[in-house]
Kinemage of the C-alpha trace (Angstrom):
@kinemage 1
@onewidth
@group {chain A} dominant
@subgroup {mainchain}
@vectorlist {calphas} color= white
{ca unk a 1} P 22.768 -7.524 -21.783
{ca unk a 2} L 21.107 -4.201 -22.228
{ca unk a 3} L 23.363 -0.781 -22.166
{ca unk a 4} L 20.096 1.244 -22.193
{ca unk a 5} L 19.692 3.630 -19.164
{ca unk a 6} L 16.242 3.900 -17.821
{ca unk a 7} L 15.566 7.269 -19.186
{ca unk a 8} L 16.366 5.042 -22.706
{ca unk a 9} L 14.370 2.413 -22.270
{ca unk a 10} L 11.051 4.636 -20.892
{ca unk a 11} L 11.646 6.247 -23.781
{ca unk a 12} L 11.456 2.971 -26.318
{ca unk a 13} L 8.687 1.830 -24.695
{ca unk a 14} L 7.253 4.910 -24.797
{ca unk a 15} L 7.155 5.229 -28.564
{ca unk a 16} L 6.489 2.144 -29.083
{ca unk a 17} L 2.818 2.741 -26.645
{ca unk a 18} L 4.390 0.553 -24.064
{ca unk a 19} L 3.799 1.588 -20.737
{ca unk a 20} L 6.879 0.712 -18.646
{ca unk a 21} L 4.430 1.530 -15.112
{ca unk a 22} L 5.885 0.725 -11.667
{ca unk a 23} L 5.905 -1.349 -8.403
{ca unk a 24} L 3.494 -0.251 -5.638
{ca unk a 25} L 2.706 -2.833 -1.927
{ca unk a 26} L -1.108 -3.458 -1.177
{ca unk a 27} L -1.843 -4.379 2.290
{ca unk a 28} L -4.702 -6.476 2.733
{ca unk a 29} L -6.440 -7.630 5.582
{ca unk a 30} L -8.602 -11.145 5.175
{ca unk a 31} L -11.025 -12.555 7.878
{ca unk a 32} L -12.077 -16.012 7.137
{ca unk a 33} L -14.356 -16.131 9.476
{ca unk a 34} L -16.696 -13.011 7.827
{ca unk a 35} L -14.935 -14.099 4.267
{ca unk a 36} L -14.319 -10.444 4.537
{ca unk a 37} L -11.448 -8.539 2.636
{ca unk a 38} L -10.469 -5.258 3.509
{ca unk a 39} L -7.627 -3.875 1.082
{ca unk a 40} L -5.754 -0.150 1.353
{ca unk a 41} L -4.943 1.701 -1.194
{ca unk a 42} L -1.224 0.717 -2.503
{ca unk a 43} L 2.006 2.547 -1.737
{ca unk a 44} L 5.408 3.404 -3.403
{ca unk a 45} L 7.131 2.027 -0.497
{ca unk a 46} L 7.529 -1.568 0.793
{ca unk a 47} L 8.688 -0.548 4.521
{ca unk a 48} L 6.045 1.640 5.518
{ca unk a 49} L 3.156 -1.274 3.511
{ca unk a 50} L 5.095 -3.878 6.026
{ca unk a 51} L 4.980 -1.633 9.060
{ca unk a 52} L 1.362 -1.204 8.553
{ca unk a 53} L 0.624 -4.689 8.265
{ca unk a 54} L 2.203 -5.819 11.453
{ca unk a 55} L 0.162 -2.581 12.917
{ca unk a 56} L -3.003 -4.179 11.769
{ca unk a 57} L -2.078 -7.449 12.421
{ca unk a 58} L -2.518 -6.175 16.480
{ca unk a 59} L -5.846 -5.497 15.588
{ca unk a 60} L -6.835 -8.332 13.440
{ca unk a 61} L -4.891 -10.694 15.557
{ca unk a 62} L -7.259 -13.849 13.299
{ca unk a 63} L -7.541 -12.411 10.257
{ca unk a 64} L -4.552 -13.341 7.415
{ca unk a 65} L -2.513 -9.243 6.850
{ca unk a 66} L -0.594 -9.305 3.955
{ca unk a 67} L 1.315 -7.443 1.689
{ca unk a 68} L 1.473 -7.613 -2.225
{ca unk a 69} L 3.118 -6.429 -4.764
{ca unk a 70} L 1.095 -4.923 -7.561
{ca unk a 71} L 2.205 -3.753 -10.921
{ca unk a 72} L 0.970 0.253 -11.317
{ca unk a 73} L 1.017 1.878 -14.788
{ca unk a 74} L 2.845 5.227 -14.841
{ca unk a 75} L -0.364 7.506 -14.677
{ca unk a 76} L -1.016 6.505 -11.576
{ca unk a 77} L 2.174 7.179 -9.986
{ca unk a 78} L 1.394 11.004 -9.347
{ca unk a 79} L -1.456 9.914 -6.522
{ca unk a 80} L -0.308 6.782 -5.232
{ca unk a 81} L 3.039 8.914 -3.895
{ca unk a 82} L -0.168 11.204 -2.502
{ca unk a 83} L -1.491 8.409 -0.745
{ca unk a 84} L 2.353 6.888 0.534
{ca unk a 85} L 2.518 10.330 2.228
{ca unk a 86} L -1.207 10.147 3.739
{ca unk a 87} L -0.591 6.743 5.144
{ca unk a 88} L 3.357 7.590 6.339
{ca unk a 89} L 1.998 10.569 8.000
{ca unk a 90} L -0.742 8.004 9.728
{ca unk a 91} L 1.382 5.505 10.150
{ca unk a 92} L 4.149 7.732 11.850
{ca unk a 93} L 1.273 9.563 14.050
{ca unk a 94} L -0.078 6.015 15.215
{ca unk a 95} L 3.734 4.648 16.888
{ca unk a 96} L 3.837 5.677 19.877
{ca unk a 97} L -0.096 4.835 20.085
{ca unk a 98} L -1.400 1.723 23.028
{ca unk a 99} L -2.368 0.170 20.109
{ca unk a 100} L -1.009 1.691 17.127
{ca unk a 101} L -3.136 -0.211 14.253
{ca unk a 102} L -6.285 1.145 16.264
{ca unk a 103} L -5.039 4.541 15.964
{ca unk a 104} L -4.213 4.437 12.337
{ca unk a 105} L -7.405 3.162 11.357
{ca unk a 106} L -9.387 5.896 13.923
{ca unk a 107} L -6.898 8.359 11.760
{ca unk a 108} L -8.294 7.348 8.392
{ca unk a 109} L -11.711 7.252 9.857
{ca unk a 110} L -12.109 3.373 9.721
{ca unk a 111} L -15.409 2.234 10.515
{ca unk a 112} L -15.343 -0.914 12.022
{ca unk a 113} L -19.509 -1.882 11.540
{ca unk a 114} L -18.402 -2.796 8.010
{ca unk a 115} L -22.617 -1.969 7.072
């Protein structure tokens, strides 16, 4: 078992060129009848990526919404907590909505033509 704190072990990996990254949640919204994939950037947080897939999921009521995990590397960490706060602004905006997965993707400026 390791005794290294995390500021330790970022550090080994750091000089040995090993980035240590982190965990972000994709949501993704699939449409087998278009074989159409529509993915959002990913997020630092796995609440608010599971609150906006059940919002889309209203939507997209036939289409498969999921959530994945994706491994980041650390460079990217500075704007995907940019975009968690975007889409938890959104996402916080579009609750009290009728149809709160319509009025997160008006709020992002979704257009729904797909051309």
């Amino acid at each position: 078992m390791s005794t290294m704190t995390t500021a330790e072990r970022r550090s080994a990996f750091a000089e040995m060129g090993i980035d240590d990254g982190f965990i972000g949640y994709m949501v993704t919204v699939y449409e087998p009848d278009e074989d159409f994939t529509t993915s959002f950037p990913a997020v630092s947080l796995f609440g608010l990526a599971a609150e906006l897939a059940e919002m889309l999921r209203e939507v997209y009521p036939l289409a498969v919404v999921s959530v994945y995990q994706c491994g980041l590397f650390s460079g990217q960490r500075t704007e995907t907590e940019a975009v968690t706060e975007r889409v938890k602004r959104r996402v916080i905006e579009a609750r009290d909505a009728v149809s709160p997965g319509l009025a997160f993707l008006e709020g992002i400026g979704y257009r729904f033509d797909k051309e």
